[in-house]
C-alpha positions as CSV (number, residue, x, y, z in Angstrom):
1,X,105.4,81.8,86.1
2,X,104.1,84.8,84.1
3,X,106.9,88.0,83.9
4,X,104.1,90.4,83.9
5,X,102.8,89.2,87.2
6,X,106.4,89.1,88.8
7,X,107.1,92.6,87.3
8,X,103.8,93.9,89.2
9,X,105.0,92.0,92.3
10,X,107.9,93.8,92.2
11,X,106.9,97.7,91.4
12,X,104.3,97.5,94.3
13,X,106.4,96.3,96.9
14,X,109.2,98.5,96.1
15,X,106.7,101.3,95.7
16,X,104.8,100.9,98.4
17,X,107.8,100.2,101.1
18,X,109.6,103.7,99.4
19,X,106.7,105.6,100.2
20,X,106.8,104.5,103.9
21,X,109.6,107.3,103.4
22,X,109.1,109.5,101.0
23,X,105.5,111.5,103.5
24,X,107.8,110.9,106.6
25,X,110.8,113.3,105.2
26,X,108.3,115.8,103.9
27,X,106.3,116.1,107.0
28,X,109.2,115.5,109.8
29,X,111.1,118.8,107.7
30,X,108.0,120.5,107.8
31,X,107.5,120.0,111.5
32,X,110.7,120.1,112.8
33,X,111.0,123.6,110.6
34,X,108.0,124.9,112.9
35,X,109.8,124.2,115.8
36,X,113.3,125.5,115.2
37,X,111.4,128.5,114.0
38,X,109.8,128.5,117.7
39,X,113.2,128.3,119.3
40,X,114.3,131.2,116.9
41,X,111.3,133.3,118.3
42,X,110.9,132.6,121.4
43,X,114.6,132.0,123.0
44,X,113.6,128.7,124.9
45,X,116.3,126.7,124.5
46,X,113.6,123.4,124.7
47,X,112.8,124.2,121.3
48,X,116.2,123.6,120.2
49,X,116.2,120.5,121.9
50,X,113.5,119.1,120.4
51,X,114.4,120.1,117.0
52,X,117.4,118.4,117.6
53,X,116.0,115.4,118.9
54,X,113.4,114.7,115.9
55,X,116.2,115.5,113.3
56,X,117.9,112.2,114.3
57,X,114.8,110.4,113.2
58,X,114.4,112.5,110.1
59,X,118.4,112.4,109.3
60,X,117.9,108.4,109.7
61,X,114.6,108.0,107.9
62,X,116.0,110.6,104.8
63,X,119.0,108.5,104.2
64,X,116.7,105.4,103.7
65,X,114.4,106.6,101.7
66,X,117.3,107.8,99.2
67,X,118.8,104.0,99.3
68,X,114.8,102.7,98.7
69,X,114.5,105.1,96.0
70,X,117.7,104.2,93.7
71,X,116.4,100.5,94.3
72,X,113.0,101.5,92.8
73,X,114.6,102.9,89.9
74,X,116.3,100.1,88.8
75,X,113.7,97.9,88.3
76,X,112.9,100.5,85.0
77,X,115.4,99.2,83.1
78,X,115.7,96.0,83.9
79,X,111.4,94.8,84.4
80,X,109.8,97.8,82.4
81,X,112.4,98.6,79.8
82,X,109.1,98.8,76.9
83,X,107.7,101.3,79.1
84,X,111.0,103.1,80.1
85,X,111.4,103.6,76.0
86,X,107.9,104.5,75.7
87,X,107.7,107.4,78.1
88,X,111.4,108.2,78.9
89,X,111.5,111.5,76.4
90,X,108.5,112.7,78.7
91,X,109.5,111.8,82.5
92,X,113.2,112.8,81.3
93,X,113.0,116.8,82.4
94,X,110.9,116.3,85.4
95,X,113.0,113.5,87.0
96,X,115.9,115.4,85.8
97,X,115.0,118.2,87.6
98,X,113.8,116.2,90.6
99,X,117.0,115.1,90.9
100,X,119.6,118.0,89.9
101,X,117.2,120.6,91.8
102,X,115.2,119.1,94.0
103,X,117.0,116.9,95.8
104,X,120.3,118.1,95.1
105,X,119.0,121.3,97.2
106,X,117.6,118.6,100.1
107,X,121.3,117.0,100.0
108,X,123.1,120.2,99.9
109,X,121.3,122.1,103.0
110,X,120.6,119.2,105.3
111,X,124.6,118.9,105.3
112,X,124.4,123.1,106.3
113,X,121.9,122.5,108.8
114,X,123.2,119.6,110.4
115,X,127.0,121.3,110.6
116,X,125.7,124.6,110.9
117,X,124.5,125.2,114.5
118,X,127.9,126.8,115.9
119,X,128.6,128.2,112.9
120,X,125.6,130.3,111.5
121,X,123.7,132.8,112.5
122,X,119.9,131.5,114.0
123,X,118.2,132.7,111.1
124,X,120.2,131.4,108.5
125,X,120.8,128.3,110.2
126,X,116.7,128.3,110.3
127,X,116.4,129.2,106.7
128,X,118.6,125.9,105.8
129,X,116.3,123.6,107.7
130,X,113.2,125.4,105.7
131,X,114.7,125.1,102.3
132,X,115.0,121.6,103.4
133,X,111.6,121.4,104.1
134,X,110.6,123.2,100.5
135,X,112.9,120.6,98.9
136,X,111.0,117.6,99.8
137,X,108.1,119.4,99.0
138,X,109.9,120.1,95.4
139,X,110.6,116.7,95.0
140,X,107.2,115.4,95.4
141,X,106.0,118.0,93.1
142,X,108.3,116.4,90.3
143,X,107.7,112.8,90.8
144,X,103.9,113.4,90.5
145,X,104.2,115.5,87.4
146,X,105.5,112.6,86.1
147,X,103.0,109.9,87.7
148,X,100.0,112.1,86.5
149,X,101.0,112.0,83.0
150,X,100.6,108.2,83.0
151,X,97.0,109.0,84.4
152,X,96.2,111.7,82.3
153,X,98.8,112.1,79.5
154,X,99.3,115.3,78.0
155,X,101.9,117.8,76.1
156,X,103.2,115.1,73.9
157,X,103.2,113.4,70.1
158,X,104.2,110.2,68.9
159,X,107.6,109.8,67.5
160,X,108.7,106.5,66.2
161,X,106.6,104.7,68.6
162,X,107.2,106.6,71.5
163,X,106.0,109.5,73.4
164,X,107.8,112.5,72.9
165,X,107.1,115.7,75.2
166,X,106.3,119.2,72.9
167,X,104.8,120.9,75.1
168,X,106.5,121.6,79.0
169,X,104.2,123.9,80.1
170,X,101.4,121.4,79.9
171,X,102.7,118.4,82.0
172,X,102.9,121.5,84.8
173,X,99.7,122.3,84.5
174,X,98.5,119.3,84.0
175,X,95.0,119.3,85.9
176,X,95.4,115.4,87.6
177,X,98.8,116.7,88.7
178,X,96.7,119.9,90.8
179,X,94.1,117.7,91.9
180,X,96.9,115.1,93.1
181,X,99.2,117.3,94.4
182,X,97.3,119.2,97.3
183,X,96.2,116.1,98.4
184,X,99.8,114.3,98.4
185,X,101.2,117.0,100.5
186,X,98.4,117.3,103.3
187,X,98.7,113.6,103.1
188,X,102.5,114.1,103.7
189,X,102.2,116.5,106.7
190,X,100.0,114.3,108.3
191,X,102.0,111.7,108.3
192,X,105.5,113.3,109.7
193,X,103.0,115.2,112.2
194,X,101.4,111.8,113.5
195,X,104.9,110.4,114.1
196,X,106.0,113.2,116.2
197,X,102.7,113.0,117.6
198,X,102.5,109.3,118.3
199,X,105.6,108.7,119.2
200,X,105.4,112.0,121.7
201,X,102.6,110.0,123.4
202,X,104.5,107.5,124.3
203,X,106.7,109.5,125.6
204,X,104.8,111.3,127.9
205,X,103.1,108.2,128.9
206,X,106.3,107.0,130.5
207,X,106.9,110.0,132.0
208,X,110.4,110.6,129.8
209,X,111.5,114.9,129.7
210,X,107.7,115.9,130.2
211,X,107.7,119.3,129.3
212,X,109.7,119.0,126.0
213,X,107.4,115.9,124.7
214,X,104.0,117.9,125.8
215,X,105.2,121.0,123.3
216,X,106.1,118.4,120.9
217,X,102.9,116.9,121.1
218,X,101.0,120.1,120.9
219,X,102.9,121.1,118.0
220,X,102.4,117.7,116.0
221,X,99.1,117.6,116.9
222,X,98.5,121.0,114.9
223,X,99.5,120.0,112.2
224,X,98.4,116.3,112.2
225,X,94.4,117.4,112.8
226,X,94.6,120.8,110.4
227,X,96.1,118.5,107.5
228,X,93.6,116.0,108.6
229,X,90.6,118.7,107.7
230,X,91.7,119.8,104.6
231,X,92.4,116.5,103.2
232,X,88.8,116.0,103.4
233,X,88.6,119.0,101.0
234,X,91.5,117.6,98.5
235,X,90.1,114.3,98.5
236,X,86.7,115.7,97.8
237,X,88.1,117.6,95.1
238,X,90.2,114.9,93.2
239,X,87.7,112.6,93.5
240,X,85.4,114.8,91.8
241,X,88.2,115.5,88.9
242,X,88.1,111.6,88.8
243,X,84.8,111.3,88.2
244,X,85.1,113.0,84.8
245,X,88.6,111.8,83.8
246,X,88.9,108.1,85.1
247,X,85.2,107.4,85.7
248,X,85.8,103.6,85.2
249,X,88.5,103.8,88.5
250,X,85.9,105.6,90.6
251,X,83.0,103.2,89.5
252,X,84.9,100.5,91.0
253,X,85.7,101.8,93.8
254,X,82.0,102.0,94.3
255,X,81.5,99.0,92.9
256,X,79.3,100.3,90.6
257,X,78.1,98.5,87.7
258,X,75.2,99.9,86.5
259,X,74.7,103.6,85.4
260,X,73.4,105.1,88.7
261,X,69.9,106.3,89.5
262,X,69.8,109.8,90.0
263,X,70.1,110.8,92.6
264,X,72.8,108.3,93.0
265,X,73.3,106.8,96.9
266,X,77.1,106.4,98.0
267,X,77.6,101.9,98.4
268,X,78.9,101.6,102.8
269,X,79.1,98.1,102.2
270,X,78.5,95.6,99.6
271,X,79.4,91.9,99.1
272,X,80.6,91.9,95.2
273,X,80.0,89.2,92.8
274,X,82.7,89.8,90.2
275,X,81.6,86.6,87.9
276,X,78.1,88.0,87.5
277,X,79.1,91.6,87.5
278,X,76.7,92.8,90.2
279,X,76.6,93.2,93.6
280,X,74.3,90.4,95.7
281,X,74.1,92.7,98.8
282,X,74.4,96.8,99.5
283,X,74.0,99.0,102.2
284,X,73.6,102.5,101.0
285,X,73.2,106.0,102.2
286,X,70.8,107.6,99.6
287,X,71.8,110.8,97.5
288,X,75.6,111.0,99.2
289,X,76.8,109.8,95.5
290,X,75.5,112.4,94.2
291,X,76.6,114.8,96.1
292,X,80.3,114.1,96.5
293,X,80.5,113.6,93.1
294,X,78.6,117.0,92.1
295,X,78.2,118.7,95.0
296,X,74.3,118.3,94.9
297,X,72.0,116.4,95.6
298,X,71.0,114.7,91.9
299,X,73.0,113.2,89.2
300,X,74.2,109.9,87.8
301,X,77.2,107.9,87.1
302,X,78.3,105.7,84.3
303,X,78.6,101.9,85.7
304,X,81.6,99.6,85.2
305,X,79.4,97.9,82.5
306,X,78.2,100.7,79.8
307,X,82.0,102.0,80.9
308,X,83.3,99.0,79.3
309,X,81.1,99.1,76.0
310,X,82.6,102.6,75.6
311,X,86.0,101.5,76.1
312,X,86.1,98.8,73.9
313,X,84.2,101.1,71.3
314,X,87.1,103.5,71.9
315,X,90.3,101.0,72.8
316,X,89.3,98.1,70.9
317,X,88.5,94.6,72.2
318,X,89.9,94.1,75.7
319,X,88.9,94.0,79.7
320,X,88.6,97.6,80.8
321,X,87.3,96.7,84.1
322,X,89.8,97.2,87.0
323,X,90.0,94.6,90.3
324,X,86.4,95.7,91.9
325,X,87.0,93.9,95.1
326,X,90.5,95.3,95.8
327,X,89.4,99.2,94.6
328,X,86.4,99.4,96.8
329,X,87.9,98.1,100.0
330,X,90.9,99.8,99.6
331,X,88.9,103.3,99.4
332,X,87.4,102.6,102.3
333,X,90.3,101.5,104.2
334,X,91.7,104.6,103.2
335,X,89.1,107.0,104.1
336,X,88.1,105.2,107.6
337,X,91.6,105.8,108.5
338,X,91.4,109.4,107.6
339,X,88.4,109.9,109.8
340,X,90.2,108.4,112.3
341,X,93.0,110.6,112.0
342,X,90.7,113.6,112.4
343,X,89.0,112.8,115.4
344,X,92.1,111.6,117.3
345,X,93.5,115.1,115.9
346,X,91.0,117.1,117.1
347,X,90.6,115.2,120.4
348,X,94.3,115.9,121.1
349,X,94.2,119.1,120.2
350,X,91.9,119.7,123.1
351,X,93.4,117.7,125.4
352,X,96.4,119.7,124.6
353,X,95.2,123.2,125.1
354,X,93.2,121.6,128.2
355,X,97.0,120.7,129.3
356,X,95.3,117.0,130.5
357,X,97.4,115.1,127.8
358,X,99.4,113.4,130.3
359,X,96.4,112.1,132.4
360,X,94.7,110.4,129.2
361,X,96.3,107.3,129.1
362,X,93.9,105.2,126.8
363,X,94.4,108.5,124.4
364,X,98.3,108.0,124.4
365,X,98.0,104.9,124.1
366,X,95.9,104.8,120.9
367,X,97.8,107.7,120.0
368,X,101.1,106.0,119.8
369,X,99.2,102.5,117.7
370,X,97.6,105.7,116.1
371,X,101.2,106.4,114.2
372,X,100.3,103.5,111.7
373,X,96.9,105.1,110.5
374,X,98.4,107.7,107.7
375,X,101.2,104.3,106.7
376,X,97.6,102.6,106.0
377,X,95.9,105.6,104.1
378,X,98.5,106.0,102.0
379,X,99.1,102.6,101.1
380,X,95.6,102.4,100.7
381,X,95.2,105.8,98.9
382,X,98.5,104.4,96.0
383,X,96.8,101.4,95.7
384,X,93.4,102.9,94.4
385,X,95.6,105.4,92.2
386,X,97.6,102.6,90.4
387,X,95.5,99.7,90.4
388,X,92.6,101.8,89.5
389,X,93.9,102.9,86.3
390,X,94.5,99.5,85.0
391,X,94.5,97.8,82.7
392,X,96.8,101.2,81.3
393,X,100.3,101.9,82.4
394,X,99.7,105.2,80.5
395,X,96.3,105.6,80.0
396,X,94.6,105.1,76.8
397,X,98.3,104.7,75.2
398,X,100.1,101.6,76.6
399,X,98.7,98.7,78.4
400,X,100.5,97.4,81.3
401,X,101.1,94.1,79.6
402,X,102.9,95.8,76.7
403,X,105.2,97.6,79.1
404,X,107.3,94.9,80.5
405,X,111.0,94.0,79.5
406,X,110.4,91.5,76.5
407,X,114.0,89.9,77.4
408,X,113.7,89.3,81.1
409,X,112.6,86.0,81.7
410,X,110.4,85.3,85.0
411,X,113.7,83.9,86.9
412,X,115.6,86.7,86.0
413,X,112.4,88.7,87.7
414,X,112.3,86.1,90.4
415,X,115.5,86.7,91.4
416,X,115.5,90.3,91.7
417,X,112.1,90.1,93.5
418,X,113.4,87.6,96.1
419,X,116.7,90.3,96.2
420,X,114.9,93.1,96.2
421,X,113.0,91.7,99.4
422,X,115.4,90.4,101.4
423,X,117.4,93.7,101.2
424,X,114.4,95.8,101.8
425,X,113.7,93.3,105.0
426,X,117.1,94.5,106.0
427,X,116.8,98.2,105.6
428,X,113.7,97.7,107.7
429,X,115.4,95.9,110.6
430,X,117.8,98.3,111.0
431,X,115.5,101.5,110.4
432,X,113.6,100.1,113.0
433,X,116.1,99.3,115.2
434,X,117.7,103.1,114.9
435,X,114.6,104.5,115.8
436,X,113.8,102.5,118.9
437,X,117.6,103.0,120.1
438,X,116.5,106.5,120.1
439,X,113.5,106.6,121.5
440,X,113.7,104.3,124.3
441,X,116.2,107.2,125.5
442,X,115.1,108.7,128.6
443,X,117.7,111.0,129.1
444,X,117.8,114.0,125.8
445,X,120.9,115.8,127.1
446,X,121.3,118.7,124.5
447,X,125.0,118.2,124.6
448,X,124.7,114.5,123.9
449,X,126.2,113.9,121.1
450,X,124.5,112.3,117.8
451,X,123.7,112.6,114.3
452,X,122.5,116.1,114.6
453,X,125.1,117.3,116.7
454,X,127.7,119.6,115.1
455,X,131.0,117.2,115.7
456,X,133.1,120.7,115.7
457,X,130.6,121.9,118.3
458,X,132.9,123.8,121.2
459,X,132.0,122.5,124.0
460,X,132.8,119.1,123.7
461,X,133.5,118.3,119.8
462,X,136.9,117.2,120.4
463,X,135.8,114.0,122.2
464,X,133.8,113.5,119.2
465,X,136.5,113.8,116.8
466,X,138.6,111.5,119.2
């Protein structure tokens, strides 16, 4: 068994089942923000209901997500302790204030908004549910300063060995960080807002509190098909960033191995021959290359192949060329499920504002299997961003096979992997299980006590407290 390969085994699935949770919080706050806001405006006390009956999802899904994330950040020290050295003088004062600020200020006013509806005013119970909101959003922000620095490192020098930050104001404005982090937070509000959306469907579909799941619907739908348009906008634009700063990631996902003619035609499909470096069948759209990569209609790109020469010109002898077959599926997985997103966005939009959601049962039906569609993107979308850069952990500084723990043997990694997993099947059983508890509800009594429920609340808290 090789450690390295373990190690890898064990970032992505930890990674990739975190960030199940991580778009969630950030979108549900966002959302649910809107529509305490709504109540705050307009009086109707169904706002308030629904506000309080999506914060039990996002209460339960938040608390998760924190227990996934400590888990994640253990296997620094003990899988990628050469890498934890390398960069830790860097990442320290942006995880540092991910966590002091950031999430401290996530902690520190969900606890005011979920004791705070009999005690505050409206608007300063709504401003706690916002700052909320702007938390999550915080935290991302930190946690991809970090991330883009192993894609693009900058504002550093090499002391003893290791990369030491001398310049703060660079890693902020570092320019993969504001090509990243538009597109990270669309992708976010899409997600929380197809959820709501989804699981509003299915809802109405079975005829459960009508009128509260339609505005819910209509709501989430807003936002889910708005954030759906623009990410075609962020995506163009990073992708475009890419181009010029990882052009070896975006030629596989293209599978592209020679340099392109110009103009050069975007690859739909293509059967891809790794051993031989080529690809033995293509359909293509002519000049669409070209034009997402430079917004017009001519230009090349450098193939995988003269993109290696240059590398190991640069880097040294080595294999620069990432897993083809794994980058250019992936980016299309991830992008088919976008467009998906947008047309059952817009559609529901419509059917919304046409008040015929309820009669469109094949639409709330694919609506509520719909839910899994930004879960797929974004897996899809992480995998293309980490696999791509490879074979750098940092790019151009460390390799990925330099970063692992030199003293953990592959049993020791084993272990954790096979730990890791069965806890992280657990926390999935019983997030699941939470949610469908809730759900399957029919009756939404504002009084009904839960999570979200003030336990001091008048009228009735003492049965709570008994």
């Amino acid at each position: 068994m090789d450690p390295l390969v373990i190690a890898r085994l064990q970032f992505a699935s930890t990674t990739i089942f975190h960030y199940f949770f991580v778009p969630v919080s950030i979108g549900l706050a966002f959302t649910i923000a809107i529509m305490q806001t709504l109540y705050v405006i307009k009086g109707n006390d169904i706002y308030k209901k629904m506000t309080k009956f999506w914060a039990v999802l996002f209460l339960i899904n938040f608390a998760v997500g924190v227990v996934t994330g400590i888990l994640q950040e253990f296997q620094f020290g003990m899988n990628w302790s050469t890498y934890s050295r390398f960069v830790g003088d860097v990442f320290g004062p942006s995880l540092a204030i991910e966590g002091l600020l950031a999430f401290f200020m996530e902690s520190t006013f969900i606890g005011i908004w979920v004791f705070g509806w009999n005690r505050l005013s409206k608007k300063v119970h709504l401003a706690s549910i916002w700052l909320v909101s702007i938390g999550t959003i915080l935290s991302a922000f930190w946690i991809l300063s970090a991330n883009s620095f192993m894609q693009n490192p900058v504002g550093f020098e090499f002391a003893d060995g290791r990369a030491q930050m001398n310049d703060f104001l660079a890693i902020l404005t570092n320019p993969h960080l504001w090509a990243q982090f538009p597109h990270v937070l669309l992708t976010s509000l899409a997600t929380g807002a197809f959820v709501v959306a989804g699981i509003s469907a299915w809802k109405i579909a079975r005829k459960h509190d009508l009128e509260m799941f339609k505005k819910s619907f209509r709501i989430a739908i807003t936002i889910g098909a708005v954030s759906a348009f623009a990410i075609l906008f962020t995506g163009h634009w990073q992708a475009q960033y890419l181009v010029k700063s990882q052009p070896m990631k975006m030629a596989a996902a293209e599978a592209l191995w020679e340099t392109s003619s110009d103009p050069a035609p975007f690859t739909v499909l293509a059967k891809i021959n790794t051993e031989e470096t080529q690809n033995d069948f293509e359909i293509q759209i002519p000049f669409l290359l070209s034009f997402l990569s430079f917004n017009q209609f001519s230009g090349s790109l450098e193939g995988m192949n003269q993109l290696q020469e240059m590398y190991v010109e640069k880097y040294g002898p080595g294999d620069y060329i990432p897993p083809v077959q794994t980058l250019f599926w992936v980016f299309r997985i991830m992008t088919g499920a976008g467009g998906v997103m947008l047309l059952l966005g817009f559609y529901g939009m419509y059917a919304s504002r046409k008040d015929t959601i309820a009669n469109n049962k094949w639409y709330l039906k694919v609506m509520t299997y719909g839910i899994a569609l930004p879960f797929i993107a974004n897996t899809a979308g992480w995998i293309l961003t980490e696999m791509g850069r490879q074979p750098w952990v940092v790019f151009g500084l460390m390799k990925t096979e330099d970063a692992v723990s030199p003293s953990v043997t592959a049993n020791e990694m084993l272990f954790s992997l096979i730990s890791f997993t069965l806890l992280y099947t657990v926390l999935a059983i019983v997030t699941i299980y939470l949610f469908v508890r809730h759900i399957k509800k029919k009756d939404h009594d504002e009084k009904e006590h839960d999570v979200a429920q003030d336990p001091f609340d008048k009228e009735g808290g003492a049965e709570v407290v008994s």
